[in-house]
N, C-alpha and C positions, 0 to 999 in steps of 0.2 A: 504494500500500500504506500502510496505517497504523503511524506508529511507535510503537514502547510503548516505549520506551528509548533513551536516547542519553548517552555515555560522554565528558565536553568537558576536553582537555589531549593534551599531551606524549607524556604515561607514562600509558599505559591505567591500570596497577596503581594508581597515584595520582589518575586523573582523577577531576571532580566528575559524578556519576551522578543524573539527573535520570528519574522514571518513572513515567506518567500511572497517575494514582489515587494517588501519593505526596504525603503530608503537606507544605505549605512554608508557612510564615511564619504558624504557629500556625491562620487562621480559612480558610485557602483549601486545595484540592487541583489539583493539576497534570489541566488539563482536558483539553489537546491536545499533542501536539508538532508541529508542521508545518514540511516542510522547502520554501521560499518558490521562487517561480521564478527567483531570480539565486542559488541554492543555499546564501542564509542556513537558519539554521536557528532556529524561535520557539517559545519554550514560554510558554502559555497557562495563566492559573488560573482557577479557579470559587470564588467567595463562598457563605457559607450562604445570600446572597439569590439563588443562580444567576445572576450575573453573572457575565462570563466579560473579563478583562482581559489586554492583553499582558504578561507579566514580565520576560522576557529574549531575547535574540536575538543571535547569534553569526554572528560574519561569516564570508564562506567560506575566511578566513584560518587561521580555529581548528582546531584538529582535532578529529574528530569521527570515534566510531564509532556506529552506529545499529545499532538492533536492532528487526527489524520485526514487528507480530503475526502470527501462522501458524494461519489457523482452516483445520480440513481437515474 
């Protein structure tokens, strides 16, 4: 399944909320979320030249809520 959302801390109500198609560091958008096969989890951005680079990546230590897309 495709994630569109994922919710990274503690305290859900406090966590940092990361979600593809959302704005980050002025010239990119959040391209992908993918959750890796040792159950990290990586968020990917897109350039105005459509390159596509890794940004972050959270080990399976962190907490994590995901939230999946639901096309019916």
């Amino acid at each position: 399944m495709q994630i569109r959302k994922i919710s990274i801390g503690y305290d859900y109500k406090n966590s940092m909320n990361y979600i593809v198609g959302q704005k980050a560091l002025n010239h990119y958008i959040i391209h992908i979320i993918r959750q890796e096969d040792d159950g990290s989890i990586s968020v990917w951005l897109e350039n105005e030249k459509n390159e596509v680079v890794l940004w972050k990546s959270f080990s399976v230590s962190m907490p994590v809520s995901i939230e999946y897309n639901i096309n019916y």
